[in-house]
C-alpha positions as semicolon CSV with decimal commas, in nm:
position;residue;x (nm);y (nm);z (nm)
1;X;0,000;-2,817;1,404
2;X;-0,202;-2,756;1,709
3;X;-0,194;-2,394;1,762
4;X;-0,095;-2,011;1,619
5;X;0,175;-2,088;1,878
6;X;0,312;-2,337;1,699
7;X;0,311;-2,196;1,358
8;X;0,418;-1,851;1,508
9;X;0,768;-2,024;1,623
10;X;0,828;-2,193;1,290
11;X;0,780;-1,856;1,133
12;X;1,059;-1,718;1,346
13;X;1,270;-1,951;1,312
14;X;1,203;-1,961;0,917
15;X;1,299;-1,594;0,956
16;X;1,668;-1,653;1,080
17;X;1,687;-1,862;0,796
18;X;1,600;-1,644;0,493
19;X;1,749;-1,377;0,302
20;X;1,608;-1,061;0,298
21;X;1,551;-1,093;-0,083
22;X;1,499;-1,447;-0,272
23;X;1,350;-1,279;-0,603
24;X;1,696;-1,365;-0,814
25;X;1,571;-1,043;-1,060
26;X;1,620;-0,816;-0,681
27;X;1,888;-0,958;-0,520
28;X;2,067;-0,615;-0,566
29;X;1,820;-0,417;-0,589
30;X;1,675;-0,385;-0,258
31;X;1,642;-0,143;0,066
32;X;1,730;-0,318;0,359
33;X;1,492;-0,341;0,685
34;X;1,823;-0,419;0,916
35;X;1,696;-0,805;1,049
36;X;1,832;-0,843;1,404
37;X;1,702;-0,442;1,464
38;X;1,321;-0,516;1,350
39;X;1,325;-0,815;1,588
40;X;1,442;-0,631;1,875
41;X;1,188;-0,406;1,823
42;X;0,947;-0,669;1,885
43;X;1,088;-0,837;2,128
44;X;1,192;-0,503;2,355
45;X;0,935;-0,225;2,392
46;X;0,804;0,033;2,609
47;X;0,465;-0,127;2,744
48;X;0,220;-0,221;2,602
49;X;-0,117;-0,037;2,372
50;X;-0,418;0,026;2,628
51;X;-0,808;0,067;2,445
52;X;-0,804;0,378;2,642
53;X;-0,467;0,526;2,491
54;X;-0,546;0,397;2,123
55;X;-0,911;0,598;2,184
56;X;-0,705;0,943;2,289
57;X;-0,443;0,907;2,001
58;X;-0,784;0,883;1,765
59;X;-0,956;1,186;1,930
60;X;-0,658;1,414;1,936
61;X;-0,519;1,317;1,549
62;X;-0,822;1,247;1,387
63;X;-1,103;1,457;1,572
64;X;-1,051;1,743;1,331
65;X;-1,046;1,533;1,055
66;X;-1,413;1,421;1,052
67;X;-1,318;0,999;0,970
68;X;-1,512;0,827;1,146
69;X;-1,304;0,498;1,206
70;X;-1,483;0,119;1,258
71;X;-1,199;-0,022;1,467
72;X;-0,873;0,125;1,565
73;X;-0,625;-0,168;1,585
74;X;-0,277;-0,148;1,823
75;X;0,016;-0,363;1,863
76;X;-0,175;-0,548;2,161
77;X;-0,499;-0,406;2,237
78;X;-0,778;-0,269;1,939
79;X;-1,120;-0,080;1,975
80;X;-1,412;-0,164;1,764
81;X;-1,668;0,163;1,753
82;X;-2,014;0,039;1,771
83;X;-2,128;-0,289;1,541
84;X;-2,007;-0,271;1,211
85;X;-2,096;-0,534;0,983
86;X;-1,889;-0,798;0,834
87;X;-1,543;-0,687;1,067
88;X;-1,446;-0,951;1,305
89;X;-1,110;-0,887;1,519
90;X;-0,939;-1,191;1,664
91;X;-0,650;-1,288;1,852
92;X;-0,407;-1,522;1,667
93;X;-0,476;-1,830;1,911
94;X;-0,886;-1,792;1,871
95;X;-0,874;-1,873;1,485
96;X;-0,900;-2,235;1,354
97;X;-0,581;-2,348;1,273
98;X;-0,780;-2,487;0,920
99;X;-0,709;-2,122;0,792
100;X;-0,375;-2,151;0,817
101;X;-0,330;-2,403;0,580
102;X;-0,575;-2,143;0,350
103;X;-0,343;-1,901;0,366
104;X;-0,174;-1,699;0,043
105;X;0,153;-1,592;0,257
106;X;0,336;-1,887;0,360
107;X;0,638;-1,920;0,632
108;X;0,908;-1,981;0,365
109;X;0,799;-1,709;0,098
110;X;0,974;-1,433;0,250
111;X;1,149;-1,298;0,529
112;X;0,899;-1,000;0,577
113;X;0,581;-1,316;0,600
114;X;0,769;-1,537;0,853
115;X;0,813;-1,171;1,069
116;X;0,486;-1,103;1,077
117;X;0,333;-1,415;1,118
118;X;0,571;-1,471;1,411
119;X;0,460;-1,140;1,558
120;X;0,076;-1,136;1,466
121;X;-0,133;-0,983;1,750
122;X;-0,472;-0,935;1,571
123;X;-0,637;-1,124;1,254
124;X;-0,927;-0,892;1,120
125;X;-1,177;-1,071;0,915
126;X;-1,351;-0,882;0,644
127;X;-1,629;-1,107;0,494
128;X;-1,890;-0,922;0,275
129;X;-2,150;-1,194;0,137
130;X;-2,286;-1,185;-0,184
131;X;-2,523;-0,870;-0,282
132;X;-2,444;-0,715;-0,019
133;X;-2,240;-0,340;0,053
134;X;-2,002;-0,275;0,284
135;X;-1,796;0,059;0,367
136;X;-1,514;0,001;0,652
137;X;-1,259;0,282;0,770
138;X;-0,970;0,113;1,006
139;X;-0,677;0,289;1,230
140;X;-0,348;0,113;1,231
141;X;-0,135;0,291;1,554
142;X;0,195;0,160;1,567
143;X;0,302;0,415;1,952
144;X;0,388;0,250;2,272
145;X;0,481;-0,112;2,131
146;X;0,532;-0,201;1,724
147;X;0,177;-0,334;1,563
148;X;0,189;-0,706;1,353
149;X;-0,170;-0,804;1,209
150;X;-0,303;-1,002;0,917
151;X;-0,621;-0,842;0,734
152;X;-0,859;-1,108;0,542
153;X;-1,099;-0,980;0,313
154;X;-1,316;-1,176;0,134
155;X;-1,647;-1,053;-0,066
156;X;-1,903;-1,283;-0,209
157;X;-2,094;-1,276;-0,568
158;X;-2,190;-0,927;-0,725
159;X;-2,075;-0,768;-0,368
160;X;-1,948;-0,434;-0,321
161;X;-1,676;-0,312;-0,039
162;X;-1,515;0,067;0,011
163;X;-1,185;-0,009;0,240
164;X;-1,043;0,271;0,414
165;X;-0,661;0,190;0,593
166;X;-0,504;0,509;0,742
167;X;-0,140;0,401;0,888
168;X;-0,024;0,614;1,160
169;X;0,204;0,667;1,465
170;X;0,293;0,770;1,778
171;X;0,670;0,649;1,879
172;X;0,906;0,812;2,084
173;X;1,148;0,502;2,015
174;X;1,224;0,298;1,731
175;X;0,877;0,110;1,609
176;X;0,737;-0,074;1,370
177;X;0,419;-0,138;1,156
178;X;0,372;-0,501;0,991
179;X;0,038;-0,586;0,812
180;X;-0,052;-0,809;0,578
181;X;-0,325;-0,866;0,335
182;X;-0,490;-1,154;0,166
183;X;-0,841;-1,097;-0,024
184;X;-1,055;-1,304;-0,276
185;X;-1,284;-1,114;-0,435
186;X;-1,586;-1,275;-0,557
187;X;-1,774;-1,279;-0,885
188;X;-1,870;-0,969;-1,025
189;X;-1,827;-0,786;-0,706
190;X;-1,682;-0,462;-0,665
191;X;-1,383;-0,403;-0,433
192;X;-1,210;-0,085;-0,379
193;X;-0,889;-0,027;-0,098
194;X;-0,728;0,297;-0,010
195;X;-0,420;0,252;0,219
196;X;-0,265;0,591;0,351
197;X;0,042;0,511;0,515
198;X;0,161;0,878;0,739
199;X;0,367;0,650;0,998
200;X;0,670;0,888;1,152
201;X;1,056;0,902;1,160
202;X;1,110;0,624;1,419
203;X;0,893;0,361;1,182
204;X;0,968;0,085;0,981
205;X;0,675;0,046;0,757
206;X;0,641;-0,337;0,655
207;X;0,317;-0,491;0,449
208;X;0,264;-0,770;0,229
209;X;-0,071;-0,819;0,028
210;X;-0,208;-1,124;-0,200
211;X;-0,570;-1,065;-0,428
212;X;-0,697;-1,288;-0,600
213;X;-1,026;-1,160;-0,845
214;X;-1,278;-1,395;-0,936
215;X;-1,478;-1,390;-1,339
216;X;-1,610;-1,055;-1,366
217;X;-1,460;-0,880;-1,054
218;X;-1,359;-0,586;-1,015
219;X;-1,058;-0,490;-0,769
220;X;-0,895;-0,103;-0,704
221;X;-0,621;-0,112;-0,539
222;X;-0,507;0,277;-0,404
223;X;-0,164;0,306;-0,230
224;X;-0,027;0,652;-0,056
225;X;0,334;0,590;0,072
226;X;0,402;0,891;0,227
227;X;0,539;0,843;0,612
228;X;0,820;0,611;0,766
229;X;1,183;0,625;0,784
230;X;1,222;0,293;0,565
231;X;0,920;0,130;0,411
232;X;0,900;-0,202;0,223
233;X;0,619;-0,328;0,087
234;X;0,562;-0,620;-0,159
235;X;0,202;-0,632;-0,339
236;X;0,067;-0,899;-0,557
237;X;-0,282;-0,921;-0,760
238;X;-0,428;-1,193;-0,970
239;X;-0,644;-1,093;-1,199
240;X;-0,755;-1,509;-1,209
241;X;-1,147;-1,495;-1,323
242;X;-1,256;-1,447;-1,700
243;X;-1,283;-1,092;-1,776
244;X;-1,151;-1,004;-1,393
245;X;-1,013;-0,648;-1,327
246;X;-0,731;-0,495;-1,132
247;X;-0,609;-0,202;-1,102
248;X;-0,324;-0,100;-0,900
249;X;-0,254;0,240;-0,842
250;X;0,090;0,389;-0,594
251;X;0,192;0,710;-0,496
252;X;0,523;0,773;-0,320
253;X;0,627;1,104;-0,160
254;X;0,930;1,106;-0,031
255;X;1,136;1,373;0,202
256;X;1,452;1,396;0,406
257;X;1,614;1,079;0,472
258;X;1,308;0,818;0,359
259;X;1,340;0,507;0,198
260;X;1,074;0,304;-0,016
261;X;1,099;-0,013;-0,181
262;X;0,793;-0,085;-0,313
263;X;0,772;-0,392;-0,510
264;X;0,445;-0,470;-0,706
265;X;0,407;-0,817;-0,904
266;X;0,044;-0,810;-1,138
267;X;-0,095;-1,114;-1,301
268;X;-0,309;-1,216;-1,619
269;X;-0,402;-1,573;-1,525
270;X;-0,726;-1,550;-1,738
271;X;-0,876;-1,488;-2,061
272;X;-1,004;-1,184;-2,114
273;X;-0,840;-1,047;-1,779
274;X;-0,699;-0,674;-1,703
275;X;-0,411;-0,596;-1,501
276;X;-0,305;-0,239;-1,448
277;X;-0,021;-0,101;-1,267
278;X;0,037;0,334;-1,242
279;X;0,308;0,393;-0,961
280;X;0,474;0,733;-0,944
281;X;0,688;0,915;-0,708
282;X;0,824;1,239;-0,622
283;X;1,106;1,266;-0,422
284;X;1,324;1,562;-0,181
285;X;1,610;1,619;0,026
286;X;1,811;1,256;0,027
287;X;1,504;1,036;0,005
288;X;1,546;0,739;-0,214
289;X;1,294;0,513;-0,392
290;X;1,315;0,173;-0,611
291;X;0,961;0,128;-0,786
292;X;0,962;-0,237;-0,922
293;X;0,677;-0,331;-1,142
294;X;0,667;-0,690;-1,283
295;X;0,380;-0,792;-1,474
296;X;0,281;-1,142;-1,650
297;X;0,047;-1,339;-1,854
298;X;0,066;-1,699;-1,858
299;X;0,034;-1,905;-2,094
300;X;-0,379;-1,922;-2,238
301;X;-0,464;-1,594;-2,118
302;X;-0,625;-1,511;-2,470
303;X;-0,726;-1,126;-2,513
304;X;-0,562;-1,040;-2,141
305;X;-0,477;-0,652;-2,131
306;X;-0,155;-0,602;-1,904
307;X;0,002;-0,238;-1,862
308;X;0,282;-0,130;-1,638
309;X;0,335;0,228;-1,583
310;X;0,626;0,395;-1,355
311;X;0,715;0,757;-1,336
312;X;0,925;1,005;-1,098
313;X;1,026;1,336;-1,028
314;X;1,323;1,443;-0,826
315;X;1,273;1,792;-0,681
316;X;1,622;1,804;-0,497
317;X;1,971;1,677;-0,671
318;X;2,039;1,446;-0,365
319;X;1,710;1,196;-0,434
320;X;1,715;0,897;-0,584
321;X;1,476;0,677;-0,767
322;X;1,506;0,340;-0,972
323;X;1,250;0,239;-1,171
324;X;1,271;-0,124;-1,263
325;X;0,932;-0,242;-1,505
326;X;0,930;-0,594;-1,655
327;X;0,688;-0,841;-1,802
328;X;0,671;-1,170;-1,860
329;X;0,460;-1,251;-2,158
330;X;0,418;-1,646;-2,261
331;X;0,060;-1,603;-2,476
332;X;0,049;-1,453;-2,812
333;X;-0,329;-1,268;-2,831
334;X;-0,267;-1,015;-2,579
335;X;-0,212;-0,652;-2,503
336;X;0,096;-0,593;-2,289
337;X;0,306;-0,260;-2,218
338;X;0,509;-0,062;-1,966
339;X;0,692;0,218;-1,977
340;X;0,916;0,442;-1,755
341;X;1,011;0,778;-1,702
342;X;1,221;0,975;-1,436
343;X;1,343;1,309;-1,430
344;X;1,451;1,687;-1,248
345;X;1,174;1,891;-1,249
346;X;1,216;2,105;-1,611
347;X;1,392;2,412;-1,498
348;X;1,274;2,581;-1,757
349;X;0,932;2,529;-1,644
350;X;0,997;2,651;-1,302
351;X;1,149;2,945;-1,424
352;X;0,860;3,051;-1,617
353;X;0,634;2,985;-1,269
354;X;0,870;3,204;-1,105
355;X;0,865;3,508;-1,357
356;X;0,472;3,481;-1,340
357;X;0,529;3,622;-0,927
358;X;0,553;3,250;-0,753
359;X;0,847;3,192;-0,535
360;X;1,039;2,891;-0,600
361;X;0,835;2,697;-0,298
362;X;0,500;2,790;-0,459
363;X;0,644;2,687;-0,819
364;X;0,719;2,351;-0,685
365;X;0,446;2,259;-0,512
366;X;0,209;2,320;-0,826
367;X;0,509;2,193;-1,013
368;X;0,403;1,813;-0,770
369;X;0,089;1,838;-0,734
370;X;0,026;1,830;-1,090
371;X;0,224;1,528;-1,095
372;X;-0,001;1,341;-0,905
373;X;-0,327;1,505;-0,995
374;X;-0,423;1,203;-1,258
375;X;-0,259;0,933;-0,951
376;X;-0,557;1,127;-0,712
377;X;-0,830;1,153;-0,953
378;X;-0,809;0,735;-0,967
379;X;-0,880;0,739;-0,611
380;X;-1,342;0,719;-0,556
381;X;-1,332;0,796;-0,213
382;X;-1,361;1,123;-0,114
383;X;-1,212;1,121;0,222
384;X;-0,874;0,924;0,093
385;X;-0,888;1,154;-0,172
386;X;-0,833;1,486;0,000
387;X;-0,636;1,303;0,248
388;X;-0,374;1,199;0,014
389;X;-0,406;1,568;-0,210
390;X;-0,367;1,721;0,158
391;X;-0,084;1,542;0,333
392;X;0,088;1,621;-0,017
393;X;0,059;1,999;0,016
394;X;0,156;1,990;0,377
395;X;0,475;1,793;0,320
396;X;0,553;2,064;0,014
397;X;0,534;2,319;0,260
398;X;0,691;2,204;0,581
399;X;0,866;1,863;0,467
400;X;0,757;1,666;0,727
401;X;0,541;1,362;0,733
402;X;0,397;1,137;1,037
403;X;0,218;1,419;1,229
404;X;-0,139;1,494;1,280
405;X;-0,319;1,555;0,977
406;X;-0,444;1,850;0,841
407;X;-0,751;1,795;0,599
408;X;-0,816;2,061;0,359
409;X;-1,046;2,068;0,018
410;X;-0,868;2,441;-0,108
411;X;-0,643;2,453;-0,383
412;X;-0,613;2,106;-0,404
413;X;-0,535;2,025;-0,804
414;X;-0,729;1,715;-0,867
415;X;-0,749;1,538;-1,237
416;X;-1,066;1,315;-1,311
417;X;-0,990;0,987;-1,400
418;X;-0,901;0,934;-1,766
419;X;-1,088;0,697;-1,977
420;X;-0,862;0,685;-2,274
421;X;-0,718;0,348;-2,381
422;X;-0,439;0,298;-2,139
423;X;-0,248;0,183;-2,451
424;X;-0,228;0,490;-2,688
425;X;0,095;0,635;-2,717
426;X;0,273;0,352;-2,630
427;X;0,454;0,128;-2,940
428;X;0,545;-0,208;-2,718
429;X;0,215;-0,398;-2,811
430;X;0,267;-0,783;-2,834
């Protein structure tokens, strides 16, 4: 292998190959990205991202906003405000091909890895060394051409790192946005990552992400799925150091004609280890959801705690969710659970909003925002915080998604974070 050009053509040609779904538990129980379409969009766009356009689309969505964003990656060009520490942005054919072969994600994995290692424009390094803190706010703009980029974070011993990821877009033809994640997150360090995807209608929302947390870690993993016409998104965390944390934590909002497939695959591979998993989504008009939760503990992962948690509400007849938990348990001493639960919103409920002077919108949108409340109040940073409680009240009201966003701290219903045992109530204990 002598270059990322190399690898980049086995990777397409790896994607001809596969299927889009090799997990034999999904094979039918999938939402289709349409192959041969996402490579055209690739391979036929528009022209090409400028550092002067991705600065305008930053000042004109985000100016009222008040984020002040380290680098604002494109599909070709990116823009890196000022010097912040421990981000590096390459090109794909400046890296040393020795990291390929270090790599989580291989080629013949999956058919959503080969696509974006075939189409990978930027590799952002995110190295944090040990004892030392780190916040970092990114822009993904997927506008004039589709953006492909691999994200590497990596934190050393007793380190601490705040990751901000806001997804957004500006397409006037069909687009799409492919990232991928790998992290290793050291000893006793403390990692936390808040993705906001708000992509629009014309965007296929693609992202893969491997973690791996070292003895004593501590990894937060914050999700907002909430833009793009068909997203799918696999995630996978290793909870692989004695006494290592994660804790995984998706929201889903779905309107009009959306699609989400968001497939999330948790691992014990420790003693003493925790692996969490909360995903819930609320879905209108047609939209349609599968959540897929899988969690296991291997064999000698004495004392692990595993827990996977999926929930919906449907607020029109026409949406759709599936909710598909599992766990694979092959040690004895452990704590495992999951659970499930989808419904209507309880009429009955509404109708006592209503006779209390709220219209049937208003009703609702307390009626959803409740929902989440104990989803937001996981979430430590402030600005993803209101972000996600905003976008939220602004899709309740107008249904719409993608646009520019509209920040707001008023009657935003947020829960705190609840410290009870994330077992009680629930009778599945192994």
């Amino acid at each position: 292998m002598d270059s990322y050009q190399f690898f980049a053509q086995q990777a397409i040609n790896e994607y001809k190959n596969l299927t889009e779904e090799q997990n034999e538990l999904y094979k039918r129980k999938f939402v289709s990205i349409n192959p041969d379409a996402i490579v055209d969009v690739f391979n036929n766009y528009s022209e090409p991202d400028s550092e002067s356009f991705l600065n305008e689309f930053a000042r004109f969505n985000f100016e009222d906003v008040k984020i002040k964003f380290d680098a604002i990656i494109g599909g070709t060009d990116n823009v890196i405000v000022g010097n912040p520490q421990y981000l590096h942005i390459m090109k794909p054919n400046d890296i040393k091909i020795s990291v390929l072969d270090q790599k989580l994600h291989k080629n013949s994995d999956d058919k959503i890895a080969a696509l974006i290692h075939g189409y990978t424009k930027k590799m952002i390094f995110i190295d944090v060394p040990s004892k030392a803190k780190a916040n970092i706010n990114l822009l993904f703009v997927n506008a004039k051409e589709p953006v492909a980029a691999q994200v590497f974070v990596n934190t050393g011993d007793e380190s601490e790192l705040n990751l901000l990821e806001w997804f957004a877009s500006g397409s006037e033809q069909r687009s799409a946005s492919a990232i991928m994640h790998e992290g290793n997150i050291g000893k006793y360090s403390n990692v936390a990552i808040d993705a906001i995807h708000n992509e629009d209608e014309n965007t296929t929302v693609l992202g893969l992400s491997k973690y791996r947390v070292n003895d004593s870690g501590k990894l937060k993993l914050n999700y907002f799925y909430n833009g793009g016409a068909v997203t799918r998104v696999k995630n996978h965390v290793d909870s692989c150091g004695f006494e290592s944390e994660s804790h995984t934590n998706e929201l889903v909002f779905g309107s009009q004609s959306q699609k989400f497939d968001i497939y999330t695959y948790v691992v014990n591979s420790a003693q003493s280890s925790i692996a969490e998993l909360h995903s819930k989504a609320a879905l209108a008009n047609t939209s349609f959801c599968i959540l897929k939760g899988f969690a296991k503990i291997p064999f000698g992962s004495r004392n692990a705690r595993s827990f996977v948690h999926e929930s919906g509400m449907l607020l029109d007849k026409t949406a759709q969710i599936e909710s598909i938990p599992a766990m694979s348990i092959d040690e004895n001493e452990v704590k495992a659970t999951h659970a499930s639960a989808t419904g209507p919103i309880d009429e009955e409920v509404l109708f006592y909003l209503t006779s209390k002077g709220l219209d049937e919108k208003r009703a609702k949108k307390l009626l959803v925002e409740g929902f989440f409340s104990s989803s937001i109040g996981r979430i430590k940073n402030d600005t993803a915080k209101i972000a996600s409680a905003s976008l939220i009240a602004d899709k309740i009201e107008t249904g719409d998604f993608g646009g520019k966003p509209k920040l707001s701290v008023g009657n935003i219903w947020i829960t705190r974070e609840s410290q009870e045992d994330i077992f009680k109530g629930h009778y599945k204990y192994r």
